[in-house]
C-alpha positions as CSV (number, residue, x, y, z in Angstrom):
1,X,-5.8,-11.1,-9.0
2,X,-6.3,-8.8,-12.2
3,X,-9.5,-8.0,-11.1
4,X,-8.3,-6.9,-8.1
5,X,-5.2,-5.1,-9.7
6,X,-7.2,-3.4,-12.1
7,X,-9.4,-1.9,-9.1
8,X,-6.6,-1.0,-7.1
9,X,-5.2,1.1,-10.2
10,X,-8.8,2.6,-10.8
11,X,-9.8,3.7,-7.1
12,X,-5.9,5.1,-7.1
13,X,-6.3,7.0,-10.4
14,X,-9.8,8.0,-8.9
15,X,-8.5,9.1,-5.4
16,X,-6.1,12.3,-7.3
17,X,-8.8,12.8,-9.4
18,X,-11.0,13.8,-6.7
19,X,-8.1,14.9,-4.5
20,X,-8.1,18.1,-7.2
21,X,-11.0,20.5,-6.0
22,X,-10.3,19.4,-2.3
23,X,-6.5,20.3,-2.9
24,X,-7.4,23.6,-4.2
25,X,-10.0,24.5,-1.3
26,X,-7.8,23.6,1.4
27,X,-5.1,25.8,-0.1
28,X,-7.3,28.5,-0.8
29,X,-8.5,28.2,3.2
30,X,-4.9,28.3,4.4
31,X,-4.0,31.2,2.2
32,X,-6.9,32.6,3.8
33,X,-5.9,31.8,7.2
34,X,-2.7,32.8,6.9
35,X,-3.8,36.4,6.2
36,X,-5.6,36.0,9.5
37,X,-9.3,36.1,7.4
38,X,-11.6,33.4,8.2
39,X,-12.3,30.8,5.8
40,X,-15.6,30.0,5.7
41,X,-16.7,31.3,2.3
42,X,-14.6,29.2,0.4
43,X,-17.9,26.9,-0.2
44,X,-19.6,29.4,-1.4
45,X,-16.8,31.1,-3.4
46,X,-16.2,27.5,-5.2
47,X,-19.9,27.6,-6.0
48,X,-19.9,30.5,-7.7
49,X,-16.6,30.1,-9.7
50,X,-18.0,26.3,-11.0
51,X,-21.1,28.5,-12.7
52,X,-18.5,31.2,-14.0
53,X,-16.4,28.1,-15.3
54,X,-19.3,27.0,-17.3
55,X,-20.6,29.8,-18.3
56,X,-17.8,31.5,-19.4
57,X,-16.4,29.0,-21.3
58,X,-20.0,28.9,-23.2
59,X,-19.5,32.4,-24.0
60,X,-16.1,32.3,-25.0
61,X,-16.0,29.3,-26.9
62,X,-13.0,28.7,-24.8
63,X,-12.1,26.4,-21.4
64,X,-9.1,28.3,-21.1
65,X,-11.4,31.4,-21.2
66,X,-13.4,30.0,-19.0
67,X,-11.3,29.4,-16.4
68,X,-9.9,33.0,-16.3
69,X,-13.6,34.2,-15.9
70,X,-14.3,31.3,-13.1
71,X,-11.0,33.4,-11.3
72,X,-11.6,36.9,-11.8
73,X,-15.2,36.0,-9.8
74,X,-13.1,33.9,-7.2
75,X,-10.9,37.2,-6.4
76,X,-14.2,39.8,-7.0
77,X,-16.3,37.4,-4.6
78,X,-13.0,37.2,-1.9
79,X,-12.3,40.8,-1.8
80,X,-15.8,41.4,-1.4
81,X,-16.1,39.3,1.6
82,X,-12.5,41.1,2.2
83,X,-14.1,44.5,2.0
84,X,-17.4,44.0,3.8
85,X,-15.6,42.2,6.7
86,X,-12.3,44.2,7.2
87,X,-13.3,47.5,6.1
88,X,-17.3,47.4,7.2
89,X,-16.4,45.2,10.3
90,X,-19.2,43.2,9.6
91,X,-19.0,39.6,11.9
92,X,-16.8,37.0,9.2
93,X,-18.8,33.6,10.2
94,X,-22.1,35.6,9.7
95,X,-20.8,37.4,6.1
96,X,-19.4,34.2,5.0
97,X,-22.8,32.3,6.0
98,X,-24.8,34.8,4.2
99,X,-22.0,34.6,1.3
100,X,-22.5,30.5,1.1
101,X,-26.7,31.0,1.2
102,X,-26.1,33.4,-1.3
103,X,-24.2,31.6,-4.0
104,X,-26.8,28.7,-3.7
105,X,-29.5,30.8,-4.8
106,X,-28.1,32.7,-7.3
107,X,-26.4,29.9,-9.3
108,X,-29.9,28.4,-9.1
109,X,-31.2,31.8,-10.9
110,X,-28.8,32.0,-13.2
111,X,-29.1,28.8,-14.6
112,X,-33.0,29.4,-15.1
113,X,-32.2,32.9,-16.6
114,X,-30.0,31.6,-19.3
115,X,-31.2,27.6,-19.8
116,X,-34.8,28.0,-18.5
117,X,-33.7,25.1,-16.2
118,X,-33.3,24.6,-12.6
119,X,-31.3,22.1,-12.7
120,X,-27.7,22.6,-14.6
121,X,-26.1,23.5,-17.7
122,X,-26.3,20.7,-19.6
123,X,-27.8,22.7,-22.3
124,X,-25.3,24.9,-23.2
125,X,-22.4,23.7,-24.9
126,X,-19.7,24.1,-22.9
127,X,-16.1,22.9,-23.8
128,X,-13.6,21.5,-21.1
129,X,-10.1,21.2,-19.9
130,X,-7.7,18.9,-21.5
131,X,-6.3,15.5,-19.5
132,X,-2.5,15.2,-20.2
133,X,-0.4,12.0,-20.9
134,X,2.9,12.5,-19.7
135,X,5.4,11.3,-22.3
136,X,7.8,8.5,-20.2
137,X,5.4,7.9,-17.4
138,X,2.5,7.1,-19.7
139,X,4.2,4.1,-20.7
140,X,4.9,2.6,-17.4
141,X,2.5,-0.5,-16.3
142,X,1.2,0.5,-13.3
143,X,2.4,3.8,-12.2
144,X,1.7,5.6,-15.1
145,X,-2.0,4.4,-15.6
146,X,-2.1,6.4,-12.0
147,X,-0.5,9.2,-12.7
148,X,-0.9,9.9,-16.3
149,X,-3.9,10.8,-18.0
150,X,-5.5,13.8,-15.5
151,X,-7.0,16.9,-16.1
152,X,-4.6,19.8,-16.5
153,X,-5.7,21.5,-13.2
154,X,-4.6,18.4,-11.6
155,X,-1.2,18.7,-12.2
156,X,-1.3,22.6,-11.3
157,X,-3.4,21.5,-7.6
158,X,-0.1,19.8,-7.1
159,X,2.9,22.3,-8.5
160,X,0.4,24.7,-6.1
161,X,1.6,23.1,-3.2
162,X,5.1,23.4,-3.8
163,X,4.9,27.0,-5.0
164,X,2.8,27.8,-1.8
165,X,5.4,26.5,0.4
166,X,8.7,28.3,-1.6
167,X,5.7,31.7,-1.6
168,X,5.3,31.3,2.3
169,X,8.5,30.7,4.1
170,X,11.1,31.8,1.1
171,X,10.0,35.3,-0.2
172,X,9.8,38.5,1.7
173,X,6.1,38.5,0.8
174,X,5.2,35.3,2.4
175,X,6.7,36.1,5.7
176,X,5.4,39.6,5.8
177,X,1.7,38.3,5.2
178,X,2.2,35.1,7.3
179,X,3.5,38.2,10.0
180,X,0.0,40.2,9.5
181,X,-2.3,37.1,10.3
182,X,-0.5,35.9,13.0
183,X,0.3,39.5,14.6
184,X,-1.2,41.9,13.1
185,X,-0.6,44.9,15.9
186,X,3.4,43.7,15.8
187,X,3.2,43.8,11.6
188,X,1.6,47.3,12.0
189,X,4.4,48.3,14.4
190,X,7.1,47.9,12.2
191,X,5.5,49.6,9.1
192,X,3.8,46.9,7.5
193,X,0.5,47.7,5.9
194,X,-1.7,45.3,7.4
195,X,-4.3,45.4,4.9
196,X,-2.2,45.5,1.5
197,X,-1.1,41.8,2.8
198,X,-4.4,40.7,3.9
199,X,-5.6,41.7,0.4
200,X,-2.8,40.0,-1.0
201,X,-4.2,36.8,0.8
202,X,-7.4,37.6,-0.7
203,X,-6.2,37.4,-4.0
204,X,-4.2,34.2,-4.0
205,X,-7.0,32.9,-2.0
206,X,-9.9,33.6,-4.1
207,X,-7.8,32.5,-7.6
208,X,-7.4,29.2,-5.7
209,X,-11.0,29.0,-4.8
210,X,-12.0,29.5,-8.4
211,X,-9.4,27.3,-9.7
212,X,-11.1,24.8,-7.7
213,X,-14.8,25.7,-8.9
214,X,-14.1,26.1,-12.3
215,X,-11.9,22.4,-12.5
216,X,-15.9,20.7,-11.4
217,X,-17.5,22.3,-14.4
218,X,-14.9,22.4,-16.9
219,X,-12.6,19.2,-15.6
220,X,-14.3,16.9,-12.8
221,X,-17.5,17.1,-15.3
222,X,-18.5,19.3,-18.7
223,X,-21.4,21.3,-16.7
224,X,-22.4,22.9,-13.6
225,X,-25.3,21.5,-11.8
226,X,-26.8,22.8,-8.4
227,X,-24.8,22.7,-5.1
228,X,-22.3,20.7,-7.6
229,X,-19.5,21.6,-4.4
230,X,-21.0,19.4,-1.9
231,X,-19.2,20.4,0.8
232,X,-15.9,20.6,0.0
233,X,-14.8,23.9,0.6
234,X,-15.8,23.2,4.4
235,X,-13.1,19.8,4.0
236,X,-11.2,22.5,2.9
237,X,-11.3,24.0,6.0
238,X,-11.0,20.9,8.1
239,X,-8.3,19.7,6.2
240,X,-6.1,23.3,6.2
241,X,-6.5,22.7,10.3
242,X,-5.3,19.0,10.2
243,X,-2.3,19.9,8.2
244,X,-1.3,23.0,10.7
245,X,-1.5,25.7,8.0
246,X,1.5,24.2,6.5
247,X,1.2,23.1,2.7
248,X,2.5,19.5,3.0
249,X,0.6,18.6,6.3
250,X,-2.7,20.1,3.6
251,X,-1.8,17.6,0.9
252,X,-1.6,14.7,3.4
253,X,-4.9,15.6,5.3
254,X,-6.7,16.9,1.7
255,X,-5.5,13.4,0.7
256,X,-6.7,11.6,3.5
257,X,-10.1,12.8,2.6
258,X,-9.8,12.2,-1.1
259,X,-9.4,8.4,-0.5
260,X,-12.6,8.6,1.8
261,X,-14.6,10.4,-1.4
262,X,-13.2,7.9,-4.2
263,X,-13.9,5.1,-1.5
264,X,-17.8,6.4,-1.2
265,X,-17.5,6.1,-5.1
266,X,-16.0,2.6,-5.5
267,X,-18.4,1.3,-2.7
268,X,-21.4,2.9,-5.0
269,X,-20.3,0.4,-8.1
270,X,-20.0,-2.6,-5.6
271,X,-24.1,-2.4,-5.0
272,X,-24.1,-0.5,-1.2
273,X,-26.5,1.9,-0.4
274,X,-25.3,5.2,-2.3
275,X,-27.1,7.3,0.2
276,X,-25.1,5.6,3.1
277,X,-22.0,5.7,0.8
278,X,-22.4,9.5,0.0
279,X,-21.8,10.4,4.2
280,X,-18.5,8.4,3.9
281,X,-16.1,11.3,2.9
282,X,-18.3,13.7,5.9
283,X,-18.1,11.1,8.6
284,X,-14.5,10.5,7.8
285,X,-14.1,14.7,8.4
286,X,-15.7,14.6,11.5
287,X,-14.0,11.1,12.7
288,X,-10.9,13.2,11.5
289,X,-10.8,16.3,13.5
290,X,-12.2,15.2,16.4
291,X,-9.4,12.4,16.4
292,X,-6.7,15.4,15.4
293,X,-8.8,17.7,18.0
294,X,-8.3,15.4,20.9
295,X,-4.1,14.6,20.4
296,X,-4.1,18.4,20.0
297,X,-5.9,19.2,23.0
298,X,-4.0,16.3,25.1
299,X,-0.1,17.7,23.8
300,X,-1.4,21.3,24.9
301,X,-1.8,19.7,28.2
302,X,1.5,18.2,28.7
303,X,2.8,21.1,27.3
304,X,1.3,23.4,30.5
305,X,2.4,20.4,32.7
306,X,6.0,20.5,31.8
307,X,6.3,24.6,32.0
């Protein structure tokens, strides 16, 4: 029975751990949908912002400083997707494609450039994030040997979720650019400036995104390796549209999917097949939304029935 305790405890402490970059992504995607922008360059946005985690902490000697710099190319690579699609009218799904291919290759060459590896960063010394102990939970049996003892950005994934929420349907801001991506022609109408809220959706957005990139280099591990994102800023996506675009319906679905990931991981330890246990958190998404897509689809029915 301790053996089995002691499990529980560890795929629990495991399941927020890897909740953390999946938390961020999905908020970052619903920020983005909110705005009315389409999400599907989060991937490659998180991509990008794990390298600028690493190496930015390398050259600033700093995590902290790396962070920052894993941010500022979250909001330059978002309001470049921003410009290119609203401004240059460019198709979103292709721009954010060609964003995603992008980021793949070019994390690949800058690796080589500055490591002469293809690989990751192992090479350079690159400090990380602290964990935190909190002070009264530590101390608790169970509970705290769940809760206490994460990385930093942990703890922020979660305050995010509340401060979304208060940001979205408490300030003038939040309901001005939830307005624009629902409406934009009624926002315009009454003197809203459709754009200065869609790049304010940008913004948030892409500081999300790179929250969540630079927590896999500089939190989840001490190093960026290749395609080190594996997916998650498309369960991101899927989890933003499971939760309905609202931040508590996101931390439920995100969570859903994070106890499919440290599942896959658990399962690894036990002796399965790691290549069958690596689809695990993917065929859960896809077992998900169709599921979610179906009850959707069959409520909009009754819905037309009733009128």
């Amino acid at each position: 029975m301790d053996s089995i305790g002691f499990d529980l405890v560890a795929f629990a402490f495991s399941t927020i751990r890897v909740m953390t970059p999946l938390l961020f992504a999905s908020m970052a995607c619903m920020i983005f949908t909110k705005g009315g922008i389409d999400s599907i360059a989060t991937e490659g946005i998180m991509l990008m912002c794990a390298l600028a985690g690493a190496v930015g902490a390398w050259m600033f000697k700093s995590a902290f400083g790396g962070l920052m710099f894993g941010m500022c190319i979250g909001v330059f690579l978002s309001f470049t997707f921003g410009y290119v699609t609203l401004t240059l009218k460019a198709n979103p799904v292709l721009a954010g494609i060609a964003l995603n291919i992008l980021a793949g290759g070019l994390t690949i060459f800058i690796i080589y450039y500055l490591t002469g590896e293809k690989g990751s960063t192992q090479s350079l010394a690159t400090p990380v994030l602290p964990s935190l102990d909190i002070p009264v939970l530590k101390d608790m049996p169970t509970l705290g040997r769940i809760i206490s003892g994460h990385n930093v950005l942990t703890y922020v994934s979660l305050i995010m979720v509340a401060a979304l929420h208060f940001f979205l349907y408490k300030t003038r801001s939040g309901l001005r650019m939830r307005t624009v991506g629902e409406n934009p022609h009624a926002a315009e109408s009454v003197g809203l400036s459709v754009m200065k809220y869609k790049y304010l959706s940008l913004f948030i957005a892409g500081s999300l995104a790179g929250l969540g990139g630079a927590f896999m280099s500089l939190g989840y591990v001490s190093f960026f390796s290749k395609n080190m994102i594996a997916g998650r800023g498309f369960i991101g996506m899927a989890a933003e549209s499971m939760g309905q675009g609202v931040p508590g319906g996101v931390l439920l679905a995100t969570l859903l999917f994070s106890v499919a990931d440290a599942l896959s991981v658990r399962l690894q330890l036990m002796s399965m097949p790691p290549e069958l246990m690596q689809l695990l958190p993917y065929l859960v998404t896809i077992v998900a939304i169709a599921v979610y897509s179906y009850h959707r689809e069959k409520k909009k029915e009754r819905r037309q029935q009733t009128d």
